[in-house]
Residue frames as a rotation matrix with the C-alpha (Angstrom) as fourth column:
UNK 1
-0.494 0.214 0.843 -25.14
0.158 -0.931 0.329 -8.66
0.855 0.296 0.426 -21.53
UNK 2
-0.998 0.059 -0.001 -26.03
-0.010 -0.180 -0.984 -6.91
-0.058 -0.982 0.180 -18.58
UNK 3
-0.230 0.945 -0.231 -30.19
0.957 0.263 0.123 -7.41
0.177 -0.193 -0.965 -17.46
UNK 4
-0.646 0.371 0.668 -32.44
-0.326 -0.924 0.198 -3.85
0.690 -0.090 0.718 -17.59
UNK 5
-0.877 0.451 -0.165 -33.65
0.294 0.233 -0.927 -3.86
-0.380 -0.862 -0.337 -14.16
UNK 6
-0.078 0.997 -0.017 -37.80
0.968 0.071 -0.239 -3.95
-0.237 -0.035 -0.971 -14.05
UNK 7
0.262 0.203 -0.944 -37.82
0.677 -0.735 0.030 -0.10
-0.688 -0.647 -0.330 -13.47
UNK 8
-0.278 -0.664 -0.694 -35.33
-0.320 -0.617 0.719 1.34
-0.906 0.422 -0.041 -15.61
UNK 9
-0.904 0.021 0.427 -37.23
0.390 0.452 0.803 -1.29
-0.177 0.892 -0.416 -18.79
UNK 10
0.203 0.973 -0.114 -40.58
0.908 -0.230 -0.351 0.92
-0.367 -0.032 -0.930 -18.05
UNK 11
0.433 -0.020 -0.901 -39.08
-0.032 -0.999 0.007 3.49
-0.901 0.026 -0.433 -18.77
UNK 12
-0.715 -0.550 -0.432 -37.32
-0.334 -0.274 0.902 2.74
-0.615 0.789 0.012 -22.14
UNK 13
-0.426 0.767 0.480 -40.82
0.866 0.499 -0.029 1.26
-0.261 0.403 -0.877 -23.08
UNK 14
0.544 0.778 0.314 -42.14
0.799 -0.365 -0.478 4.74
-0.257 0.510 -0.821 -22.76
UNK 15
0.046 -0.439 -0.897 -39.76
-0.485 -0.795 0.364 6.69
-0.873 0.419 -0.250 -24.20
UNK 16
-0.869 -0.024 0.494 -40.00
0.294 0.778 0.555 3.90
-0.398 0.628 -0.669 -27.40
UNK 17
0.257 0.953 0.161 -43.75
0.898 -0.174 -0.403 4.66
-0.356 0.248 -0.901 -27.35
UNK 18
0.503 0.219 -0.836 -43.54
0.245 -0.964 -0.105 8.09
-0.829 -0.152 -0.539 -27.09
UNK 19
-0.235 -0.465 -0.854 -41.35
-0.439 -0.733 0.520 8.35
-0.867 0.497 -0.032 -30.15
UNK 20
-0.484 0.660 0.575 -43.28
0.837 0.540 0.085 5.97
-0.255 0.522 -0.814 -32.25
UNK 21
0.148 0.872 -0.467 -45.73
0.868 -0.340 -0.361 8.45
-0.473 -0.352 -0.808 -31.45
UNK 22
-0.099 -0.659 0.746 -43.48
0.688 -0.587 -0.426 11.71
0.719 0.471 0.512 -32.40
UNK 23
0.933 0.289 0.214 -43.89
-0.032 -0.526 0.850 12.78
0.358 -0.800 -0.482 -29.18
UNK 24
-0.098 -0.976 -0.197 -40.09
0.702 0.073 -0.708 13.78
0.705 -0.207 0.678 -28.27
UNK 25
-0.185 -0.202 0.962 -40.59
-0.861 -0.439 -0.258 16.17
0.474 -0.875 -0.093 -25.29
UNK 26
0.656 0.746 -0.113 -42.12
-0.666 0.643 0.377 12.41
0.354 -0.172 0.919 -24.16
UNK 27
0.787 -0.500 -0.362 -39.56
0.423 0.864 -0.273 10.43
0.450 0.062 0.891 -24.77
UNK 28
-0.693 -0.692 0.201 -36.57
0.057 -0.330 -0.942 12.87
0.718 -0.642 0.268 -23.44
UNK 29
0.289 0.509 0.811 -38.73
-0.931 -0.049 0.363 12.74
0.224 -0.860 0.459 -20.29
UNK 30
0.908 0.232 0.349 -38.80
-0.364 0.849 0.383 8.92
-0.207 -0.475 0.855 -20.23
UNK 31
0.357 -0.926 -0.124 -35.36
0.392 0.269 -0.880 8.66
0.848 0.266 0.459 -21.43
UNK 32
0.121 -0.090 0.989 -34.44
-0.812 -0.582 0.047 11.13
0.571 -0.808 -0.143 -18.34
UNK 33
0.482 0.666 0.569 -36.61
-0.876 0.390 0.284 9.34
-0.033 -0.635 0.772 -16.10
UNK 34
0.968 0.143 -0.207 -34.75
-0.065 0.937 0.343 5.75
0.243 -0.318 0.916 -17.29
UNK 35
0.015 -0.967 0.255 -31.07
0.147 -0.250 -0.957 7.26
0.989 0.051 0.139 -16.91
UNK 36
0.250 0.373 0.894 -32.22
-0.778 -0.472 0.414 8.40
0.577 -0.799 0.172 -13.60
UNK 37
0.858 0.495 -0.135 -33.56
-0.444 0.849 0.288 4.79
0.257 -0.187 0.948 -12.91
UNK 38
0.822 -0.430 -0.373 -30.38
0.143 0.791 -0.595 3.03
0.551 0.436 0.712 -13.83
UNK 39
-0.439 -0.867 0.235 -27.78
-0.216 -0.152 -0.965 5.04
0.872 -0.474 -0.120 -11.96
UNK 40
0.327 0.531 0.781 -30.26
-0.931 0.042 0.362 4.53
0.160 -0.846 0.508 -8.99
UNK 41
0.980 -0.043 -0.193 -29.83
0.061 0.994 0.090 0.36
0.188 -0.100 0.977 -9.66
UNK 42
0.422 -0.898 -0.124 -26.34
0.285 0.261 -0.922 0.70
0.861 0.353 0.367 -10.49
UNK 43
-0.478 -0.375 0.795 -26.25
-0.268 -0.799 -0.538 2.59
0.837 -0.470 0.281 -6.59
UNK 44
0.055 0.775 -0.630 -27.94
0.451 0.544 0.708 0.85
0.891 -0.323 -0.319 -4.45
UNK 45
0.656 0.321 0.683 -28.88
-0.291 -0.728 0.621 2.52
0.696 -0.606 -0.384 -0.97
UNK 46
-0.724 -0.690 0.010 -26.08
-0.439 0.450 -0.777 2.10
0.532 -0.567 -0.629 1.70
UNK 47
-0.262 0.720 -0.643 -27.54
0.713 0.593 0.374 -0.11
0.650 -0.360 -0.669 4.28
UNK 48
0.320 0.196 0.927 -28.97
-0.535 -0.770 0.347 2.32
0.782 -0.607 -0.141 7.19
UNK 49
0.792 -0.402 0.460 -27.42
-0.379 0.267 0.886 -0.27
-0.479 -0.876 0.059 10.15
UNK 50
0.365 -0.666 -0.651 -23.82
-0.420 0.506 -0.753 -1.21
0.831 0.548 -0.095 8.35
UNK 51
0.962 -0.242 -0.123 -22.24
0.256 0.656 0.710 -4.42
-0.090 -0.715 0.694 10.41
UNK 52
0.011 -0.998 -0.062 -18.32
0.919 -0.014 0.393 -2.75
-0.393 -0.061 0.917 9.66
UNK 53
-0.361 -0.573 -0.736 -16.08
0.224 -0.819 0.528 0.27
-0.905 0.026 0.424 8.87
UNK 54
-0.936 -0.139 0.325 -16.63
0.322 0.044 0.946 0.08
-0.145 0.989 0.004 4.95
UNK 55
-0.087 0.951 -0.298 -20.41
0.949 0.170 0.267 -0.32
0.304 -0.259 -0.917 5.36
UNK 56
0.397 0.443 -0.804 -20.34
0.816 -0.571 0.088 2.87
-0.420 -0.691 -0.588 7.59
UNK 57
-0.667 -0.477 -0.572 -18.33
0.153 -0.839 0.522 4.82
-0.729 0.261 0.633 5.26
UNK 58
-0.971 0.183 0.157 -20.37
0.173 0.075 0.982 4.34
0.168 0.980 -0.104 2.78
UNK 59
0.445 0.823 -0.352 -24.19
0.892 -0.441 0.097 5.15
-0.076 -0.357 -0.931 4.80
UNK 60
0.002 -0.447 -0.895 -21.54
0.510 -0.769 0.385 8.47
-0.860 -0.457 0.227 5.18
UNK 61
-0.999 0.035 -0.028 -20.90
-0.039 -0.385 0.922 9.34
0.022 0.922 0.386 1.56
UNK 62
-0.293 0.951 0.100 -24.95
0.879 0.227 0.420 8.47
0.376 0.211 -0.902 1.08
UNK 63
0.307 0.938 -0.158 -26.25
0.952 -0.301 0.065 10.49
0.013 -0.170 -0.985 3.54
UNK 64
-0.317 -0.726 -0.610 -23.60
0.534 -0.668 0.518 13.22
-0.784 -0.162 0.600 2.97
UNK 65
-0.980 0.025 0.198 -25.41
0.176 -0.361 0.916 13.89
0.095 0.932 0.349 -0.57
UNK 66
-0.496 0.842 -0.212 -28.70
0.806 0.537 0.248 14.18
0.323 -0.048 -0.945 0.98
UNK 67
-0.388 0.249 0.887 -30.25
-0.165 -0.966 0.200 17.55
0.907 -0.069 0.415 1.41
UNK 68
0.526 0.851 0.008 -32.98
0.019 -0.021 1.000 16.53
0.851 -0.525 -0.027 3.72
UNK 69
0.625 -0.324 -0.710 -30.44
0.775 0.366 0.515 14.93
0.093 -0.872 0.480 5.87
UNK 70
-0.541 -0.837 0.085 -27.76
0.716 -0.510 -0.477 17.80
0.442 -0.197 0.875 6.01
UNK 71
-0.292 0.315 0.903 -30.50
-0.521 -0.844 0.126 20.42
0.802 -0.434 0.411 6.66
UNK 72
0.977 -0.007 -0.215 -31.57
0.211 0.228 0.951 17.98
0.042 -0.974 0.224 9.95
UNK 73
0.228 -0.585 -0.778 -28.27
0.973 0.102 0.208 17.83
-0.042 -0.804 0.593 11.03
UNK 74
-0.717 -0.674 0.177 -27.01
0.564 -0.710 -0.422 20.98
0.410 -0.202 0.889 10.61
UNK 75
-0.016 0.840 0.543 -30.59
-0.411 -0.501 0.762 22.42
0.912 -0.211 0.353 12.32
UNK 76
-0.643 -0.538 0.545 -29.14
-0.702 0.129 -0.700 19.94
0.306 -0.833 -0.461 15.54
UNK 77
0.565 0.813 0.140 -31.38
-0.808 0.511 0.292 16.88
0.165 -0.278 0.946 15.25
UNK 78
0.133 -0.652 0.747 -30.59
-0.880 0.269 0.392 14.75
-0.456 -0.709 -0.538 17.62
UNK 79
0.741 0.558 0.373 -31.43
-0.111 0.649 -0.753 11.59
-0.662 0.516 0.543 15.50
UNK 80
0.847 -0.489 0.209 -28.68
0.152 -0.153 -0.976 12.64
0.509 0.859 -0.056 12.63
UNK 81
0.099 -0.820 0.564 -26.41
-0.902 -0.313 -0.297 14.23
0.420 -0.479 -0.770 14.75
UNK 82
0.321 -0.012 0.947 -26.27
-0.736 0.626 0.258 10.46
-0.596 -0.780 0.192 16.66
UNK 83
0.799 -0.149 0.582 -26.10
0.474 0.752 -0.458 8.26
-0.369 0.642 0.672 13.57
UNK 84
0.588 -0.806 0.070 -23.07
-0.118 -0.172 -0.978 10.46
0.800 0.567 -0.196 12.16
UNK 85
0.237 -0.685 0.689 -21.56
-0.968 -0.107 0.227 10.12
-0.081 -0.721 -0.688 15.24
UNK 86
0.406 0.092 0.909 -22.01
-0.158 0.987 -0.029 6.27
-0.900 -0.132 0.415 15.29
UNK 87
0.928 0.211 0.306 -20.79
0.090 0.671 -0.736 6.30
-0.360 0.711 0.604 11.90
UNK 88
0.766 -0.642 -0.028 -18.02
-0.223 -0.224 -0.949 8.02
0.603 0.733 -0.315 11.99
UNK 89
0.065 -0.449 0.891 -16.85
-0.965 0.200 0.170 6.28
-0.255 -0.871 -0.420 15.28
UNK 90
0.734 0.128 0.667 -17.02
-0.042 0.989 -0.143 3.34
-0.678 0.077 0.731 13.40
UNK 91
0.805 -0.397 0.441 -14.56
0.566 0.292 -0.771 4.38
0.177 0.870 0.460 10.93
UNK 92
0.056 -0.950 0.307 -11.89
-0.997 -0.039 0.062 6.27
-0.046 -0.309 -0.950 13.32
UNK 93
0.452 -0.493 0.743 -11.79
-0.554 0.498 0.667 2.89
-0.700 -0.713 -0.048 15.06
UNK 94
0.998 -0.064 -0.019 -11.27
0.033 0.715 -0.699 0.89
0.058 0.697 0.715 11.80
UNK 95
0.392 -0.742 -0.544 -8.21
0.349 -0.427 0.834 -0.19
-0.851 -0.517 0.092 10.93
UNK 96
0.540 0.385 -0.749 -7.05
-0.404 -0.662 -0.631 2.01
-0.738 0.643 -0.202 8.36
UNK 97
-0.899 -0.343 -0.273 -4.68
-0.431 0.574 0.697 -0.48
-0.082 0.744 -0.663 5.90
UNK 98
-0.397 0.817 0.418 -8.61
0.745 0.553 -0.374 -2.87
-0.537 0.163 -0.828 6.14
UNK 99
0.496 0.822 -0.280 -10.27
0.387 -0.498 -0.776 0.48
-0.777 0.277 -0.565 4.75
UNK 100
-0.152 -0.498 -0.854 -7.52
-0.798 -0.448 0.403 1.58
-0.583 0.743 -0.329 2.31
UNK 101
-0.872 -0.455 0.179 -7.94
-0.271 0.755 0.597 -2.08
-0.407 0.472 -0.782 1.05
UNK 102
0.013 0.989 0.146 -11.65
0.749 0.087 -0.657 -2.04
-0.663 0.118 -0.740 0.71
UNK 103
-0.441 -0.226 0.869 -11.18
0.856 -0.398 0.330 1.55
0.271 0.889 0.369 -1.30
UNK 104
0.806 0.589 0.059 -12.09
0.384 -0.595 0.706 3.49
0.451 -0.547 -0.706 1.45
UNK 105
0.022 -0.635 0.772 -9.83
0.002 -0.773 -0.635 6.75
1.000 0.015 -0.016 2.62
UNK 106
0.028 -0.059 -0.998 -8.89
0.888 0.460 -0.002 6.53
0.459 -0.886 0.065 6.06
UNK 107
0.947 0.318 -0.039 -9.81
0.291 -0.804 0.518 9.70
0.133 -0.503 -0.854 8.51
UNK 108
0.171 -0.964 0.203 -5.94
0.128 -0.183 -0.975 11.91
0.977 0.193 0.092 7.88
UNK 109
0.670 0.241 -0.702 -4.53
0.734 -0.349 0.582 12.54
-0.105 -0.905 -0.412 10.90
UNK 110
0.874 -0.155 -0.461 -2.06
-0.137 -0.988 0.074 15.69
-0.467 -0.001 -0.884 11.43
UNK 111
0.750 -0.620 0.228 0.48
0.345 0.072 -0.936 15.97
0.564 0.781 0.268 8.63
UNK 112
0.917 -0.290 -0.274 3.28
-0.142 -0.879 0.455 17.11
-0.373 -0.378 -0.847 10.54
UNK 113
0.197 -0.792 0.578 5.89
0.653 0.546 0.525 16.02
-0.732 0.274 0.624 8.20
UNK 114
-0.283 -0.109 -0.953 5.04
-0.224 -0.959 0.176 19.18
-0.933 0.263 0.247 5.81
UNK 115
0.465 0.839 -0.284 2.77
-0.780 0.236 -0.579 17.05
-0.418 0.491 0.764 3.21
UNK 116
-0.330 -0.786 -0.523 5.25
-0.942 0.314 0.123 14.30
0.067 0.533 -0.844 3.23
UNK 117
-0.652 0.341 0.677 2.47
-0.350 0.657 -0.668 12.25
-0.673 -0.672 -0.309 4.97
UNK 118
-0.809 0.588 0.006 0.43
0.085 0.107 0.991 10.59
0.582 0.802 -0.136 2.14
UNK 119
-0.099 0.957 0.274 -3.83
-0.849 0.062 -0.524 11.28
-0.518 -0.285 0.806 2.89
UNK 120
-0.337 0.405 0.850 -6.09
0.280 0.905 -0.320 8.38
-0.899 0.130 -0.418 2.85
UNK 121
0.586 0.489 -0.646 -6.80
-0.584 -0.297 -0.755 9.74
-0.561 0.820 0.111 -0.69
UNK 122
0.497 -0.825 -0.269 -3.21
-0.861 -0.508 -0.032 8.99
-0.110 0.247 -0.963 -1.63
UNK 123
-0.621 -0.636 0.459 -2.92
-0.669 0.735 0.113 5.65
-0.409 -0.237 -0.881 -0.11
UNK 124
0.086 0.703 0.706 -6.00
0.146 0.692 -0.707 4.26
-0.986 0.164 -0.043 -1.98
UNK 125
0.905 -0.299 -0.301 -4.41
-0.302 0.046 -0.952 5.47
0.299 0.953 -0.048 -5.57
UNK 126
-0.160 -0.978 0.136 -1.62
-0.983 0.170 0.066 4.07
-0.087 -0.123 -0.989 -4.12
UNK 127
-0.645 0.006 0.764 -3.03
-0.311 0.911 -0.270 0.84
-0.698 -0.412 -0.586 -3.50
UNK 128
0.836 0.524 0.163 -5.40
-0.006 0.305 -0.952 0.78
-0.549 0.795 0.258 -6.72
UNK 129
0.555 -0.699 -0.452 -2.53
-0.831 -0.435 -0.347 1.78
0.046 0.568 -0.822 -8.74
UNK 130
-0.557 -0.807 0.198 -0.05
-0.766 0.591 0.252 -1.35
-0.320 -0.012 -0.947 -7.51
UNK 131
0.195 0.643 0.741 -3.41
0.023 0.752 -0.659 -3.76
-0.981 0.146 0.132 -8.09
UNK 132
0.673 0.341 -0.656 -3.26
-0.385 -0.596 -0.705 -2.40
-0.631 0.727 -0.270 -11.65
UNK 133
0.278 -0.599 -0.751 0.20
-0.773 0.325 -0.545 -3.55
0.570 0.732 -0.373 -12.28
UNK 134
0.207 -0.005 -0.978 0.05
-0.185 0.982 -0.044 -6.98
0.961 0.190 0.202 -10.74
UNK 135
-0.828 -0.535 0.170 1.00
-0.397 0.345 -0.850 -6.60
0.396 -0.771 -0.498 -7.12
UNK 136
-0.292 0.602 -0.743 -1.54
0.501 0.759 0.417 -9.06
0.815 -0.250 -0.523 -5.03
UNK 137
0.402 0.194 0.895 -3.02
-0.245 -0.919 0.309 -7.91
0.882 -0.343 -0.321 -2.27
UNK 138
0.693 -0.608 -0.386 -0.65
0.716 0.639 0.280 -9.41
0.077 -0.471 0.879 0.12
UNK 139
-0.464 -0.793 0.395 2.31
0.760 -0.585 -0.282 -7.30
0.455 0.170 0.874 -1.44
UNK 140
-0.266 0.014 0.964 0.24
0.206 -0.976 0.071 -4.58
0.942 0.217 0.257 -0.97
UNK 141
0.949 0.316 -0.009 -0.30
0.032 -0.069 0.997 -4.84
0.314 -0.946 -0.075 2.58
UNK 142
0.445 -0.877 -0.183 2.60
0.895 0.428 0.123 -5.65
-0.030 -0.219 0.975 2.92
UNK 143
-0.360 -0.884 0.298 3.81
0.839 -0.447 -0.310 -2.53
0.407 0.138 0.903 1.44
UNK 144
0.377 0.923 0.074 0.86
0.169 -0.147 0.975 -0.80
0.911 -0.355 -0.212 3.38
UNK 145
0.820 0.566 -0.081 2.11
-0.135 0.330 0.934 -1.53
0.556 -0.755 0.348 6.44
UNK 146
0.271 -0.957 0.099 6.04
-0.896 -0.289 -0.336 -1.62
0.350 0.003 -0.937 5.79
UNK 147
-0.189 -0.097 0.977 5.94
-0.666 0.744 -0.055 -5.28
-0.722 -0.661 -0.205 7.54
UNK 148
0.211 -0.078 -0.974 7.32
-0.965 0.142 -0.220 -7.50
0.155 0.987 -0.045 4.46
UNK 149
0.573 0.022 0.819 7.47
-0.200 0.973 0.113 -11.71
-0.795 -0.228 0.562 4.75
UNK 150
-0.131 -0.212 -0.968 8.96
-0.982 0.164 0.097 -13.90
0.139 0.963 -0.230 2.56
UNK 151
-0.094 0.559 -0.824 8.32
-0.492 0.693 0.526 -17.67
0.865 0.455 0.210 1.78
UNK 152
-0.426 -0.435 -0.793 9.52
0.344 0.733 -0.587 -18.43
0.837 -0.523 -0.162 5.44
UNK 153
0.193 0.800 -0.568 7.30
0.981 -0.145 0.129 -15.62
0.021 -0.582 -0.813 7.15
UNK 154
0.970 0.062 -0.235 7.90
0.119 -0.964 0.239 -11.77
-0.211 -0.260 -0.942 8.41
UNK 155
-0.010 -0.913 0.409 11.38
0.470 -0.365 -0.804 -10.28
0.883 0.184 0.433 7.65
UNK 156
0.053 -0.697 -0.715 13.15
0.993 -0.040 0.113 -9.39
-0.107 -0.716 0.690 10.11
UNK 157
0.963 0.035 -0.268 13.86
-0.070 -0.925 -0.373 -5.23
-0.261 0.378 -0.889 10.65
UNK 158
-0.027 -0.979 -0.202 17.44
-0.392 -0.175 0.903 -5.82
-0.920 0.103 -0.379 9.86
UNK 159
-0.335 -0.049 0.941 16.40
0.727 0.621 0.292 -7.96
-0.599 0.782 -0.172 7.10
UNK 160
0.609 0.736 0.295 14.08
0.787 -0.516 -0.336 -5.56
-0.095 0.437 -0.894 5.83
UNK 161
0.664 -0.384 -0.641 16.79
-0.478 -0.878 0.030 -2.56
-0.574 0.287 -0.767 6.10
UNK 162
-0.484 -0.663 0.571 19.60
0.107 0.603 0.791 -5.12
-0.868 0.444 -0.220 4.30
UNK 163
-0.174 0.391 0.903 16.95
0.888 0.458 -0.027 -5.31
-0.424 0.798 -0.428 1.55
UNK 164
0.965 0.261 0.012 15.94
0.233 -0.838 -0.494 -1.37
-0.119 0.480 -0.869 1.01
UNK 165
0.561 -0.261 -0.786 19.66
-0.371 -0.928 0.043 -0.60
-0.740 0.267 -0.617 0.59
UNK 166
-0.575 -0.378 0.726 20.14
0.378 0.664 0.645 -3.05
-0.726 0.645 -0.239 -1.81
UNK 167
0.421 0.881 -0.215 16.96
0.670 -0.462 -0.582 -1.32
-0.612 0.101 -0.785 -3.17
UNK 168
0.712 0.056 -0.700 18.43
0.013 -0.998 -0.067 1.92
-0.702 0.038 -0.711 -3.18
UNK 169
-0.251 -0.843 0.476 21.41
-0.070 0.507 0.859 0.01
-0.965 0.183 -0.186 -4.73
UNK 170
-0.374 0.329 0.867 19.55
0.574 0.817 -0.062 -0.91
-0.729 0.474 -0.494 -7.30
UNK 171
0.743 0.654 0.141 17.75
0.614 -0.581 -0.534 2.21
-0.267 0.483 -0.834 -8.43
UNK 172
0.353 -0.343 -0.870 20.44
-0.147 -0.939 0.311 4.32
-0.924 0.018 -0.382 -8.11
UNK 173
-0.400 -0.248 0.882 21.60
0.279 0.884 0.375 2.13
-0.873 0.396 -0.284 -11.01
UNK 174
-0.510 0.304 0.805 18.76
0.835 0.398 0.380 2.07
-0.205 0.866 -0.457 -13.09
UNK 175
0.823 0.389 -0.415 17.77
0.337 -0.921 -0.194 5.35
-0.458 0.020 -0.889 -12.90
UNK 176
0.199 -0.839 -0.506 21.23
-0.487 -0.533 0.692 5.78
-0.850 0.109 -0.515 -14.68
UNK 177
-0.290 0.002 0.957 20.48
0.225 0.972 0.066 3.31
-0.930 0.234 -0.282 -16.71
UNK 178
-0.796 0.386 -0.466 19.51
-0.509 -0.843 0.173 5.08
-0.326 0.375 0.868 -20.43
UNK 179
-0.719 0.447 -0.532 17.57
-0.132 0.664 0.736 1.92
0.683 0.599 -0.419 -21.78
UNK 180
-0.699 0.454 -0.553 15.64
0.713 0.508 -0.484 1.59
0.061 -0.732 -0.678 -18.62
UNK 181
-0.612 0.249 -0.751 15.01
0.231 -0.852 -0.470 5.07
-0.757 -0.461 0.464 -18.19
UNK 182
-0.827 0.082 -0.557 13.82
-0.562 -0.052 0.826 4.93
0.039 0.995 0.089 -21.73
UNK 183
-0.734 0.515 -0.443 11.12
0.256 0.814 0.521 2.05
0.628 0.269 -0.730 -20.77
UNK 184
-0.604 0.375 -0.703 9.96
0.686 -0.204 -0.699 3.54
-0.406 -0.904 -0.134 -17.40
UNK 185
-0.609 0.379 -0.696 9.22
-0.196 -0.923 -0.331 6.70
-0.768 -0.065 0.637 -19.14
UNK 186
-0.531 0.623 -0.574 7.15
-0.785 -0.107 0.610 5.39
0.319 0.775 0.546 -22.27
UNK 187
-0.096 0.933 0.346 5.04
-0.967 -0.005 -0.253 3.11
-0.234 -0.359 0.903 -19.99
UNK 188
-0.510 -0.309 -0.803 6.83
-0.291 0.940 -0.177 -0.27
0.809 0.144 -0.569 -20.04
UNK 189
0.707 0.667 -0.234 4.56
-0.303 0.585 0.752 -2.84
0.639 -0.461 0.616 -17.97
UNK 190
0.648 -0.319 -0.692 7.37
0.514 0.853 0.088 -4.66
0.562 -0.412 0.717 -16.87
UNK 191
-0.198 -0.674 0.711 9.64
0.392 -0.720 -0.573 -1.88
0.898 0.165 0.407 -16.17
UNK 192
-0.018 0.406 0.914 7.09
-0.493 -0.798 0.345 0.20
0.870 -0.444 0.215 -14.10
UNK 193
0.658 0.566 -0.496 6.31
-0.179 0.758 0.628 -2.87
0.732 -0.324 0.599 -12.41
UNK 194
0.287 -0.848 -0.445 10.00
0.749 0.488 -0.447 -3.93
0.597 -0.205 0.776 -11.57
UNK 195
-0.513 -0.355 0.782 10.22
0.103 -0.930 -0.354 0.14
0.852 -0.101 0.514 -9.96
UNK 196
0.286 0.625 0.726 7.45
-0.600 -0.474 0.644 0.34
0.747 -0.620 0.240 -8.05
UNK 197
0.913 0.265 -0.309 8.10
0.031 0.711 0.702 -2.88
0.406 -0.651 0.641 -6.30
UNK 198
-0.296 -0.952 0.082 11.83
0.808 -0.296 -0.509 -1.63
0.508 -0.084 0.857 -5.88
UNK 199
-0.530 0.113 0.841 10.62
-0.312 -0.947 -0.070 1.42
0.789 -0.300 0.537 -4.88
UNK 200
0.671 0.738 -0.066 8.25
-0.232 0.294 0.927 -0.41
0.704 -0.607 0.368 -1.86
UNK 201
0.433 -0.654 -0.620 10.98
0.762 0.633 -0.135 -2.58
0.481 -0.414 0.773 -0.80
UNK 202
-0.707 -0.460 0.537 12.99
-0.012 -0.751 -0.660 1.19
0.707 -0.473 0.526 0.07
UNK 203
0.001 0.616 0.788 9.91
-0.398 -0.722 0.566 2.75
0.917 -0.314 0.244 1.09
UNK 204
0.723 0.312 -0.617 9.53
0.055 0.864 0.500 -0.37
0.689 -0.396 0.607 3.73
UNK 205
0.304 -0.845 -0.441 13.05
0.854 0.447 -0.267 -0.35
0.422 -0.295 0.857 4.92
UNK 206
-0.842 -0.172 0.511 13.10
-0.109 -0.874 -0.474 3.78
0.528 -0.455 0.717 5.77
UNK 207
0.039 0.565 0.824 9.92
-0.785 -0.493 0.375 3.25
0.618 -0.662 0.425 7.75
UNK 208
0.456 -0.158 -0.876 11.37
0.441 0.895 0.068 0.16
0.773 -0.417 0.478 9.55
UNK 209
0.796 -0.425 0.432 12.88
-0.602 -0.636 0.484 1.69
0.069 -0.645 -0.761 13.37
């Protein structure tokens, strides 16, 4: 069972008291007051010097929810206006398969494919999503990155196009398939599993030059 930080047990002490007492405007105060507490623990502050990309996205999301701070920067202190710069120059430069793996959206860049470009939203439910059903995070770089190995190292691009149209081979198949189609669609494990990672192997091989 999880430990009631120091802070967040003062407060269910006096919301306890306080209804002992019958004193319930009391206690929904100190109840409040330890809900408050807890999401605070459960949040800890970002650091204010982060040593990487991840680190600096995260001082971003923080100080993005911060009144005080938005009204400085947006009033042109020079202070704020310097540390978002520094932070968010720390997370162009990242690279952006290290932040998609960490669970952190990479900065989009122009879409000029007509939204065919996934956003760093997209690729981090992409990449939670394959964790989910079993791919390692290897694979998922791998499929991240289009730049697939096997037990002997990197694949070749010829290998790697040899393998998506076997792929494509493959799906067209089972996508004709009525028993498959039948498992995919009510949320077979193994099924979904056996697609997606079919469906990588393509993806891989059409963004191979």
């Amino acid at each position: 069972m999880t430990d009631i930080p120091a802070d967040v047990q003062i407060h269910v002490d006096a919301a306890n008291l306080a209804e002992s007492q019958g004193n319930h405007a009391g206690r929904a105060a100190a109840a409040t007051a330890a809900l408050n507490a807890w999401g605070a623990a459960m949040r800890p502050t970002p650091s204010a010097e982060p040593q990487d990309a991840v680190g600096a996205s995260a001082r971003l999301a923080h100080l993005q929810k911060d009144p005080a701070w938005r009204g400085k920067y947006f009033n042109g202190d020079q202070e704020a206006r310097a540390e978002f710069g520094k932070l968010t120059g720390m997370v162009a430069a990242a690279d952006p398969i290290d932040l998609v793996m960490n669970g952190v959206a990479p900065p989009d860049g122009v879409d000029e494919n007509s939204g065919m470009t996934p956003s760093g939203r997209d690729l981090v439910a992409g990449a939670k999503h394959l964790s989910e059903i079993g791919f390692t995070t290897g694979e998922i770089r791998e499929v991240l990155t289009g730049k697939l190995e096997d037990d002997t190292g990197p694949l070749t691009p010829a290998e790697i196009a040899a393998g998506a149209a076997g792929g494509q081979r493959w799906l067209d198949r089972a996508t004709k398939d009525a028993t498959f189609r039948k498992s995919l669609l009510e949320g077979d494990r193994s099924a979904r599993e056996m697609f997606d990672r079919i469906c990588a192997v393509v993806a891989a091989g059409k963004g191979t030059p």
